[in-house]
N, C-alpha and C positions, 0 to 999 in steps of 0.2 A: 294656654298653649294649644295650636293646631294638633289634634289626633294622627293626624297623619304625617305628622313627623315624626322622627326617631331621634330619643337622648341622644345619641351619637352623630346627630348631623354638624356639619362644621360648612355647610355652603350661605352662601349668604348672596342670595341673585333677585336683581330690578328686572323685572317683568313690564315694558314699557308697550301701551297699545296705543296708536294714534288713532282716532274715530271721529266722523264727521257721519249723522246720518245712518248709523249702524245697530238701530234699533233689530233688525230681524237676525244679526248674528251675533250681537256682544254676547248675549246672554248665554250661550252654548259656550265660548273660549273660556267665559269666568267661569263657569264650571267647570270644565276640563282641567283649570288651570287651581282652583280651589281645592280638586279631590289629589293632585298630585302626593306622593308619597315620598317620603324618606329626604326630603332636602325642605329648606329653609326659602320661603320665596315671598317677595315682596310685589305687589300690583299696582302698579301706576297708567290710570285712564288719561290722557292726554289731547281735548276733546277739542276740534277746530270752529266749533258754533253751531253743532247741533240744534235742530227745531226739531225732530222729533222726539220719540220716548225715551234714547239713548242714557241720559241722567237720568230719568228712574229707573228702567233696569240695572244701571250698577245700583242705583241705592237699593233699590231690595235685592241684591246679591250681598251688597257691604254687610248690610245690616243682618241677615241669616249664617252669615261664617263670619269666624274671631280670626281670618288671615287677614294679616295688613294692606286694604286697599285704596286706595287715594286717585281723586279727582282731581286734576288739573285743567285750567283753559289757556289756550292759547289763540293766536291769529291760526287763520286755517293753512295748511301745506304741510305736508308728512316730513319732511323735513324739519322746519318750524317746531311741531309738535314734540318730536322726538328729540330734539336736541331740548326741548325743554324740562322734555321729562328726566333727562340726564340730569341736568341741573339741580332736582331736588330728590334724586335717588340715593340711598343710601347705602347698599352693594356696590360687590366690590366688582362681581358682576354685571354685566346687562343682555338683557334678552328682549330685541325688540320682533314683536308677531303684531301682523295684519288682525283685525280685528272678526275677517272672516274664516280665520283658520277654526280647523278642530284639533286634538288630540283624543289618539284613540288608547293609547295607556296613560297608568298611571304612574308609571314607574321612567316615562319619558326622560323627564327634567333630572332626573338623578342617575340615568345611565351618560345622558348626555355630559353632565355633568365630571361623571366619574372617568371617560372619553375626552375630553379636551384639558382633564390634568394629566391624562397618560402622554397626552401628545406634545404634554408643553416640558414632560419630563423626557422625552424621546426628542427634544430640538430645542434645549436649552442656549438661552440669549436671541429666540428668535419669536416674537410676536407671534401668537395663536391664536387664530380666530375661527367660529364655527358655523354650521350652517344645516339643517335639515335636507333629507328626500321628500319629494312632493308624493303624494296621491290626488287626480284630480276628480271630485264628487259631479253627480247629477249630468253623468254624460250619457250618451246614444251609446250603443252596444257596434254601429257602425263605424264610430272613428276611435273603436279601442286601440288599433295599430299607432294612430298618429298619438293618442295621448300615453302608450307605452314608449314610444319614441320620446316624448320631453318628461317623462317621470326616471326615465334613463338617465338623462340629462343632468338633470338636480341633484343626481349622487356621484356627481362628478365632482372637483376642487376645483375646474380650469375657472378664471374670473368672471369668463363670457357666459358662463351657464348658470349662474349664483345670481340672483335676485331677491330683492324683501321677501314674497309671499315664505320663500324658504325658511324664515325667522334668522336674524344676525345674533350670534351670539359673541360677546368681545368682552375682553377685562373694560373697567374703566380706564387704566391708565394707558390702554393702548387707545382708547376711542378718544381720550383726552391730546395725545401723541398725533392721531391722524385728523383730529382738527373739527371733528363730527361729522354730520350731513352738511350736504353743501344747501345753503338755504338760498342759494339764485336759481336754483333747478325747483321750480316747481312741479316735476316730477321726472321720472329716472334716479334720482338722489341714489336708489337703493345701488343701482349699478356703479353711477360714480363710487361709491361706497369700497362697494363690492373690489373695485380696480385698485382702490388709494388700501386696500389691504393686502391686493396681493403684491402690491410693490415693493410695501418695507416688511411684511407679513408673511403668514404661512396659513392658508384655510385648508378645514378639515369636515368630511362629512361626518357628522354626527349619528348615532344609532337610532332606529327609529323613522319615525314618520311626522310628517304635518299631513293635513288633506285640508284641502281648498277647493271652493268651489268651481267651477268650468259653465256655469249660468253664462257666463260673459262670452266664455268664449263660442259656446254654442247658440247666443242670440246674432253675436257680430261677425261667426264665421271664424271657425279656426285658424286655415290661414291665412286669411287676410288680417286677424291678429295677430299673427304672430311675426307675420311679413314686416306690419309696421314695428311690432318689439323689436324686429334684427336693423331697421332701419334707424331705431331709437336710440339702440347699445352704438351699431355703429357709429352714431354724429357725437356720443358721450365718447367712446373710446378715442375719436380723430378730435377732439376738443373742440367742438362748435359749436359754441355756448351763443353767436347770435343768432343761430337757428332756435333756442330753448326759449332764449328773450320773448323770440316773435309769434314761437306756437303754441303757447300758452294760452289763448281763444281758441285755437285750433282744437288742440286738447281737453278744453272743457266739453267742446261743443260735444266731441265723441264721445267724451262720457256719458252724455244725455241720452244720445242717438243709440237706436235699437240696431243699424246695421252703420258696418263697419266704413268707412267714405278715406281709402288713402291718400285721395288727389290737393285736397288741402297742403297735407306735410310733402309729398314731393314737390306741390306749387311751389309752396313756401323755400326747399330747401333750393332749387334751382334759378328761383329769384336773388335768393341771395348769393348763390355762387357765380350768380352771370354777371354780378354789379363788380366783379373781380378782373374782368377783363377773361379773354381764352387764357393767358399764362394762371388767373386762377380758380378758373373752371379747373383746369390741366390738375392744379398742385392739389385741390379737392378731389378730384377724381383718382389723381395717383394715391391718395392716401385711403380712400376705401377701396382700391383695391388691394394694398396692404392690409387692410382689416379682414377681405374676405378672403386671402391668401392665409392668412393664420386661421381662420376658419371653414379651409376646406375639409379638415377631418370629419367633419359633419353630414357629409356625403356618404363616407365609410363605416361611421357610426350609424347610419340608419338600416345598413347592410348589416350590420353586428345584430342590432336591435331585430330585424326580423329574422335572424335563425336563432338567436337565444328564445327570443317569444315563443317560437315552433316547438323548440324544445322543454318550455315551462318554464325558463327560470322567470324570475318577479323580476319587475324593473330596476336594472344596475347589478345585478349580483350575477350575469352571465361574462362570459371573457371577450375582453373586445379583442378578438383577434387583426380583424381584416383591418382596424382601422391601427393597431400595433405598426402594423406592418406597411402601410400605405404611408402613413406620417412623414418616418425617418427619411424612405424615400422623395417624397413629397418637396416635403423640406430641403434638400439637398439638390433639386432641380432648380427648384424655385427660389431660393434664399441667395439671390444674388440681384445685381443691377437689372440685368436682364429679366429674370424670371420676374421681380416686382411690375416692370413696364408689361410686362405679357398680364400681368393680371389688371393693370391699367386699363389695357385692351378688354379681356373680358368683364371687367365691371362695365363700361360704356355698352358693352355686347347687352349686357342682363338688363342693363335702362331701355335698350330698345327691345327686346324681348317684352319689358313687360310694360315698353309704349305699345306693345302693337294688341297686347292684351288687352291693355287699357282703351286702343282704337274698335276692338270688335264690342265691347262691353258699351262706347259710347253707341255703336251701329244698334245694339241691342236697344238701347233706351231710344234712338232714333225710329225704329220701328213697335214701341212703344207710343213715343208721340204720334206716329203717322196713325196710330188706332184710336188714340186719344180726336184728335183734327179730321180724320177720315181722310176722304180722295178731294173735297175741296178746302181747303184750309183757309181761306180766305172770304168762303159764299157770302158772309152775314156781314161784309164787311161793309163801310164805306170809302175806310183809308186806312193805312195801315204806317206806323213810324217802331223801327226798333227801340224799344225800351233804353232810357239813360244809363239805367244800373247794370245794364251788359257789360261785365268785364271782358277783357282780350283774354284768350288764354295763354297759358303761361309755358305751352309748349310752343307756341306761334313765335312769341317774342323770343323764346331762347332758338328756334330753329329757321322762324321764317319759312319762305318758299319751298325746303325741304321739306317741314313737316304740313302743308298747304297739299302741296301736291298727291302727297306719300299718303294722307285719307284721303285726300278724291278717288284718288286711283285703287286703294287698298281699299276703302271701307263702302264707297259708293259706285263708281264708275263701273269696276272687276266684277262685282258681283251682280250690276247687272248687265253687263254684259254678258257672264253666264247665262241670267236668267235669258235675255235674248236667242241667246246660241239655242238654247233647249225651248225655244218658241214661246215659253210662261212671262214676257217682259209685254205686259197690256198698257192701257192707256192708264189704270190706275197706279201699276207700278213704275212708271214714268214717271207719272205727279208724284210718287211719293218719292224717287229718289231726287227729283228736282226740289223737294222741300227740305229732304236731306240735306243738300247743298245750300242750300237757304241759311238754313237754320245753323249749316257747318260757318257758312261766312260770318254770321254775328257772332260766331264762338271767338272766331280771331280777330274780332271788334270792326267789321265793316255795318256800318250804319243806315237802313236801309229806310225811304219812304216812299211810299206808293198811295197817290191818289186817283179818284176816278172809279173806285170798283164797284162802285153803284150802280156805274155806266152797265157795266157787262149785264147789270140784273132786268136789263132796258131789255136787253137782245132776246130774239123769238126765233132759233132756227140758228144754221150756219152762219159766219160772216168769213170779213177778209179784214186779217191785221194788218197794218201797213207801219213800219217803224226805222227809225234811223239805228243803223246797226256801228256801236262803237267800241265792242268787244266781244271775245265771247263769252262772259256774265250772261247777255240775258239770254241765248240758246238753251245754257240750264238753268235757268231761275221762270223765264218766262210759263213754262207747262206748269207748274204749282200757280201761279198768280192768277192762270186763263183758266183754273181748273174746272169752274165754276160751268163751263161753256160746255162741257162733256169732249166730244171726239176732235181733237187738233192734229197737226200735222204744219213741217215748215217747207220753202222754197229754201233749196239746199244746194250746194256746190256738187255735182257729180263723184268727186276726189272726197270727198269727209265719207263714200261710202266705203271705200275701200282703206280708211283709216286703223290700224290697229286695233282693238278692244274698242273703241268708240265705234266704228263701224257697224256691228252685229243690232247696236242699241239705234242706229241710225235706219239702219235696214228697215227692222223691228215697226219701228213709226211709220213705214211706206211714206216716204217723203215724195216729195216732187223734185224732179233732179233737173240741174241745166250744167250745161259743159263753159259756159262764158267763153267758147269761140267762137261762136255764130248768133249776135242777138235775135236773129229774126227767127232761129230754130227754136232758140231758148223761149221767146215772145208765144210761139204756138206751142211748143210745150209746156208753159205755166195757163195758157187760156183753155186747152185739152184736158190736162191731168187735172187744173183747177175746178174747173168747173165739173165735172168728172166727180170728185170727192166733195164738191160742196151737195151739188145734189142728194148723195149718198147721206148728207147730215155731219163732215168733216170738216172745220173751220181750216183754212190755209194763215200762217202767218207770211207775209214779205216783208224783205228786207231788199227795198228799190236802189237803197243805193250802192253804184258803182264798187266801190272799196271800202272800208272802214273809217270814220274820222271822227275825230272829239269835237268838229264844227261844222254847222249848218251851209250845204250849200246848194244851192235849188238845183244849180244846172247836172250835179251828178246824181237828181232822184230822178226816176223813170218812173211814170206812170202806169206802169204793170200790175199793181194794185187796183188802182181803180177801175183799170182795163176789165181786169178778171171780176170784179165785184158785178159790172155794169152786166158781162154780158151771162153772169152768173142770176143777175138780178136778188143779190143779196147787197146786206148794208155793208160800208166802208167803217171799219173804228182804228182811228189813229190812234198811236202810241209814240212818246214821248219817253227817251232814256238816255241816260247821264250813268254811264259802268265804265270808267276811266278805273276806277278803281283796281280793275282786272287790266292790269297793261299788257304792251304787246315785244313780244321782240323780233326783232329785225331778222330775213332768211325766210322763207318759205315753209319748213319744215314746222317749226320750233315756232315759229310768231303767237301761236293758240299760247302757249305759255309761258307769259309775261309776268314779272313779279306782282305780286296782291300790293296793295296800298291801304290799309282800313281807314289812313284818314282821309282819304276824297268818299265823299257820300255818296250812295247809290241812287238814283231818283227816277222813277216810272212817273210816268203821270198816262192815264187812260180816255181820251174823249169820247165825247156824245157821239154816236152812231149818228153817221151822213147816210142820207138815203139820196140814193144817184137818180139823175133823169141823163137821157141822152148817151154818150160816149164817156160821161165820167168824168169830164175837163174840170167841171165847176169843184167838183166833191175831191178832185186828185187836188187842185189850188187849197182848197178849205184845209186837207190833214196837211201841206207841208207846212201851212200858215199856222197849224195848233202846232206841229213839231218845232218850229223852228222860233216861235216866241217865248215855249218852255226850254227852249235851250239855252238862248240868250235871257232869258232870265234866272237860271241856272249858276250859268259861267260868269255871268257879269255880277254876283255876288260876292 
C-alpha cells in the first residue's frame, strides 16, 4: 500500500496524461503526482508515438513507487489519447493534466477532491465538473501584469476561460454522458470540452494550483498567442468545424515554429467564408460578433485585474467589481436584434484594425527585404520571371481593388510621400518603394517577366529610355528595375505635380515637365531640361507616345527620345512593356486607377543600347521596330 495514503481514504481517481515527446517534463508531474497524500489515485500514460526518452522515464518512475501506474499507446491527438485512456481506467473519477504541468502541494488532489463533493452536494441532480487556477512558470518579470491578467482568468467558471492546461476533472458517468473529447478536433478538443460541460453541467474552480510553463508563450509572443487562442475558442464556440479540418497543417507547422505566424489561420478562415457567397461571409461574421459581444466583460476584467494587483491580492481572489457592474448593463444594451448587428459592425471594425496592423508589419518586412536586395535589386541579373509558387493573397481575393489600393496608398505611396514632404525621399528611397510595389503586385499574384537586364550592365554613363506607355504599372515599377543605372528621372505631365500625396514624391524626383498644349514648347523643354540632367549624370525615361494604348502604333510615337539622346550624345535603350494588367478607368480624374488583373502578365523586355549618328532618325526607327515586334508578339499569344 502507498504511504501516502490514509486508511480512511475512500476516493478512487484515473489520473490520465496524454504525451507525445515529453521527455523534459513527464518526469516532474509523476512526482508531484506520486507524492500526493491522503486519496487513492491511479496513473494512466497515454503516449501518441513518442521517439524520445518519454517510456523510460515513466518506467524508472513505475518501477521506484508501488502507485498504480500504466502505459498506454495510442494513435497521436490529445483527444485520441484520452479518450483512450478512459477506456481502460478504472475510477470512478477522471483527472486529465497536460503532461507539462507541475503540482506544488501535496495535499492538492485531496482538497480538490473533498471540494467537488461539497459542490455536487450543494447542486444535486446537476452534473459537476472541475477544473484548476493556472500559475504561469519561466516568465519575464516584464509582462507580470499580462500573465496576472490570464491566471485571473482560470479561476473563473465561465466556459470561455477553462482550457486543458487547467486539468478537467469529471465523474466518469458524466464524461461517459457528454460523449468524451471530440476526436475530429485535432486540437481545441479541450475547449470544445470545456462548452459540452457547461451546457448540461455545472464547473467549479477547484482549490489550489496547477503551474505550467509560459516557454511557449514567451518564445512565440504572448499576444499573438493568445490572439490566435481567442480566434480558436471563437471558431470552436460558432461551430466551424471546416475551419479545424483544414488547419490542421497550419497548426502543426506552429507548433514547430519558434515565432508565432497568424496569417496562415485568418487565410485559411476567410477562404472558407468567402466560398459562402457575401450572405455567408455576413452569417459568419454576425456570429463572431455574437461571440465577442458575450465576451466583452474581458475588457472590465483587466480594469479589475490592475487594481486588485495594486492592491496585492493573488490572482482571482480580489473582487471584480468594475466588471460586476459593467456586465448587467452591458448585456441590457446589447442583448437584442440590434445591439447583436452593432457588434457585427465592430467585429468587421477589429478585422480591419488588425489588417491595417498586419499591413505595417508586412511594410516592416518590406524594408527588411529592401536591406536584404539593397538599392539595386536586380544588378546581377540577366532576367528576371516571378517565381510559379507565388500565391495570391488571401486578402486580395477577398477584397480586391479595396485592399490593392488601401496598401499602396497606406503602406507605400503615404509614407513616402511624407518622406518627400520632409526633403529625405532620395533616389534610393524611390527604388526601394518601387520595389515595394513590385514585390506588393506578386503578393496579389501579378506575374512578372523582365528580360534584357544585361543590356543595362552594357551602359557607361547617362542614357535616354524611350518606352510605349500603357499604364501606370511601369511609372512605379520601372525605378527598381533601372536601378542598376544610379541617378533617373521621367518626362512627366505638368498636372501629376500637383497631384495629391503623389505629387510631393513627383516633385522630389525633379522631373521634366510638359504641359501638352504647345508641342513645340514641350519639344524645347524635354531638349533643355533633358540634356541639362543628362549631362549632370541623370538618365531621362520617355514615354513618346501621344496617350496611352495596349497597341502598337508608329504614327502616335514622337521622336523626342531620340531627339534628346542625339543632341545629348548619349545612347538610345528602348524598352518594351505589356502592364495591361494595371487597367484604366474612364474620366480624367480616377483613369490612374483601374482595377488590377493578376492574370494578364507583366512583360518588360530591355534592348541593346543604339548609339545614334546624325539627328537620330535611324536609332528613333530601330527602338519603335524592338517595341513594337515585342508587342505583337506579346498579344498575339
Amino acid at each position: 500500500m502507498n504511504p501516502n495514503i490514509s486508511p480512511n481514504t475512500t476516493a478512487n481517481i484515473t489520473v490520465i496524461i496524454p504525451t507525445l515527446n515529453e521527455e523534459h517534463s513527464l518526469e516532474g508531474l509523476l512526482g508531484d503526482l506520486v507524492s500526493q497524500r491522503d486519496i487513492l489515485i491511479e496513473i494512466i500514460v497515454v503516449d501518441g508515438g513518442s521517439t524520445d526518452r518519454t517510456s523510460e522515464i515513466f518506467s524508472s518512475v513505475s518501477q521506484a513507487h508501488s502507485i498504480p501506474l500504466r502505459w498506454l499507446n495510442s494513435t497521436a491527438g490529445r483527444a485520441v489519447q484520452m479518450n483512450t485512456g478512459v477506456a481502460k481506467a478504472r475510477g470512478s473519477e477522471l483527472l486529465f493534466l497536460h503532461a507539462d504541468t507541475r503540482i506544488d502541494s501535496d495535499q492538492l488532489l485531496a482538497a480538490a477532491f473533498s471540494e467537488i463533493v461539497r459542490a455536487r452536494e450543494l447542486n444535486p441532480g446537476k452534473p459537476v465538473a472541475g477544473h484548476f487556477g493556472l500559475t504561469f512558470g519561466d516568465h519575464g518579470p516584464e509582462r507580470d501584469g499580462a500573465y496576472y491578467f490570464y491566471e485571473a482568468k482560470t479561476r473563473l467558471n465561465r466556459p470561455d476561460s477553462i482550457n486543458g492546461d487547467q486539468g478537467f476533472w469529471v465523474d466518469a458517468e458524466f464524461f461517459g454522458h457528454l460523449g468524451g473529447f471530440d476526436e475530429t478536433l485535432e486540437f481545441m478538443e479541450d475547449v470544445r470540452f470545456a462548452l459540452k460541460v457547461a451546457e448540461t453541467g455545472l464547473w467549479v474552480n477547484l482549490p489550489g494550483r496547477l503551474t505550467t510553463s509560459a516557454r511557449r508563450f514567451e518564445s512565440e509572443g504572448l499576444a499573438p498567442r493568445q490572439l490566435l487562442n481567442s480566434f480558436l475558442r471563437c471558431f470552436v464556440h460558432i461551430d466551424f468545424p471546416l475551419f479545424f479540418k483544414q488547419a490542421s497543417k497550419a497548426y502543426r507547422a506552429q507548433n514547430k515554429a519558434e515565432k508565432m505566424d497568424l496569417e496562415p489561420f485568418l487565410r485559411l478562415a476567410h477562404e472558407i467564408t468567402a466560398r459562402g457567397g457575401m450572405f455567408g461571409w455576413l452569417r459568419w461574421w454576425y456570429k463572431t460578433g455574437c461571440y465577442i459581444r458575450d465576451n466583452a466583460w474581458q475588457l472590465t476584467f483587466v480594469l479589475d485585474c490592475k487594481r486588485n494587483r495594486r492592491r496585492g491580492f493573488a490572482p482571482g481572489e480580489g473582487p471584480a467589481t468594475i466588471t460586476e457592474k459593467f456586465e448587467p448593463a452591458f448585456n441590457l444594451i446589447t442583448d437584442n436584434a440590434l445591439g447583436r448587428t452593432a457588434t457585427l459592425v465592430l467585429s468587421v471594425c477589429t478585422f480591419f484594425i488588425l489588417w491595417t496592423y498586419l499591413l505595417w508589419a508586412k511594410e516592416k518586412e518590406h524594408r527588411k527585404m529592401f536591406e536584404e536586395y539593397g538599392d539595386v535589386p536586380f544588378a546581377d541579373m540577366d532576367s528576371y520571371r516571378t517565381p510559379k509558387q507565388t500565391k495570391t493573397s488571401w486578402l486580395f481575393r477577398l477584397f480586391g481593388n479595396l485592399y490593392f489600393y488601401a496598401i499602396m496608398l497606406l503602406a507605400i505611396v503615404r509614407p513616402s510621400s511624407k518622406l518627400a514632404q520632409r526633403g529625405n525621399y532620395d533616389h534610393s528611397a524611390w527604388v526601394r518603394s518601387s520595389f515595394a510595389v513590385f514585390r506588393f503586385m506578386e503578393k496579389i499574384g501579378v506575374k512578372f517577366e523582365i528580360t534584357g537586364l544585361g543590356n543595362l550592365r552594357k551602359l557607361d554613363g547617362p542614357v535616354v529610355y524611350v518606352a510605349n506607355h500603357m499604364s501606370t504599372l511601369e511609372t512605379f515599377i520601372l525605378p527598381a528595375v533601372l536601378a542598376c543605372r544610379g541617378e533617373m528621372t521621367f518626362v512627366i505631365k505638368e498636372s501629376l505635380m500637383d497631384y495629391p500625396v503623389f505629387g510631393p514624391i513627383m516633385r522630389s524626383r525633379d522631373p521634366i515637365t510638359v504641359g501638352r498644349d504647345n508641342p513645340r514648347d514641350d519639344l524645347m523643354a524635354v531638349l533643355q531640361g533633358g540634356k541639362k540632367k543628362l549631362g549632370e549624370g541623370t538618365s531621362i525615361v520617355v514615354f513618346p507616345q501621344t496617350t496611352r494604348s495596349l497597341y502598337f502604333d508608329a504614327e502616335k510615337f514622337n521622336s523626342i527620345g531620340a531627339k534628346l539622346a542625339a543632341r545629348a550624345g548619349v545612347v538610345l535603350v528602348p524598352i518594351a512593356l505589356k502592364t495591361d494588367a494595371w487597367g484604366q478607368r474612364r474620366g480624367e480624374k480616377f483613369k490612374d486607377f483601374g482595377p488590377m488583373d493578376p492574370k494578364l502578365p507583366v512583360k518588360f523586355a530591355i534592348g541593346d543600347p543604339i548609339r545614334l549618328s546624325g539627328k537620330g532618325n535611324e536609332a528613333h526607327a530601330e527602338s519603335m521596330e524592338f517595341i513594337r515586334s515585342n508587342l505583337e508578339s506579346w498579344l498575339n499569344r
